[in-house]
N, C-alpha and C positions, 0 to 999 in steps of 0.2 A: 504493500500500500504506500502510494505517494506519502511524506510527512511534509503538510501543506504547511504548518506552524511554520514548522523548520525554515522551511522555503521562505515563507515570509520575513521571519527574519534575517535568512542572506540577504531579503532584497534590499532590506529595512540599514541594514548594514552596507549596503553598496551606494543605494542611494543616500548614504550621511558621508560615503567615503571622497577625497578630493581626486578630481582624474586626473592628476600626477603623482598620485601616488599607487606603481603602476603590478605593483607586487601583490598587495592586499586587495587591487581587483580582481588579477589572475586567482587569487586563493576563491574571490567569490564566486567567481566563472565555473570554478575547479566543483567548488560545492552542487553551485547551480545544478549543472550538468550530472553532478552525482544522484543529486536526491531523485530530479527529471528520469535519469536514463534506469532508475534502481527498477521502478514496476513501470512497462510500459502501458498496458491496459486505464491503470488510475492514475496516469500523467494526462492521457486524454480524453479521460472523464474530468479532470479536473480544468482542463483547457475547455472543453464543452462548457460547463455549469457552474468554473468557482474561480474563474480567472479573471482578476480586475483590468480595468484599462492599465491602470501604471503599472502593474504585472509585465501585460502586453509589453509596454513600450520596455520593459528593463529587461524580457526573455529576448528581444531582436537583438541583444549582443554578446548573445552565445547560442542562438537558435542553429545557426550551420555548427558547429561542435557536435549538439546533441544529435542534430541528425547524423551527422560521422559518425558519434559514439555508438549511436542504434540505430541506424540504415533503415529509420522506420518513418516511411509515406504517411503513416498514419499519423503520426504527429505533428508533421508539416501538414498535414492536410486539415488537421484540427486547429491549430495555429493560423492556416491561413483562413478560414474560415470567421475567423476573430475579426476580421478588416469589413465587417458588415455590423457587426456588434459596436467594433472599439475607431467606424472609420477617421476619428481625428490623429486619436495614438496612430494611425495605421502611416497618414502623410508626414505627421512630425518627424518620426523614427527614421522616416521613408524604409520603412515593413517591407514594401515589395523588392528591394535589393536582397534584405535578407533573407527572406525567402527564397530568392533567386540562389544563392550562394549554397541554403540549406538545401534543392536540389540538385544541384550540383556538386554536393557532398558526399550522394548518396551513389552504392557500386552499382 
């Protein structure tokens, strides 16, 4: 089972962290993509039905990662799906590059 808590507070902690300091992102990336890639099934239930806009906008900078890590359509596909829901997060982020990227991650 996804640990959505958890996740919250990497975000919670990425978003307080300054983008020079380029280490203690990578750590939050590292987690991100951990908790994400642990159950894939309740990563995409939770992209369905428990994922906030600002969520959205802070998964687009490790979205291509997870899909590397789990070669899985399914969560780009859940992900992109989000740009109907979250469409301002979608242009800010500009979401469709990284979507772009996340399939082109995949074998």
């Amino acid at each position: 089972m996804m640990d959505v808590v958890k996740f919250r507070e990497v975000i919670r902690e990425r978003s307080e962290m300054s983008d020079e300091w380029s280490f203690g992102i990578e750590q939050c990336w590292k987690n991100e993509i951990e908790i994400l890639s642990r159950d894939i099934p309740s990563t995409i239930e939770y992209l369905k039905n428990e994922c906030t806009a600002d969520e959205y906008g802070w998964i687009s900078e490790i979205i291509d990662d997870l899909a590397e890590n789990t070669q899985s359509e399914e969560i780009i596909e859940a992900y992109r799906n989000l740009m109907i829901k979250y469409p301002d997060e979608y242009k800010k982020h500009n979401i469709s590059s990284s979507i772009k990227f996340a399939e082109d991650a995949l074998d």
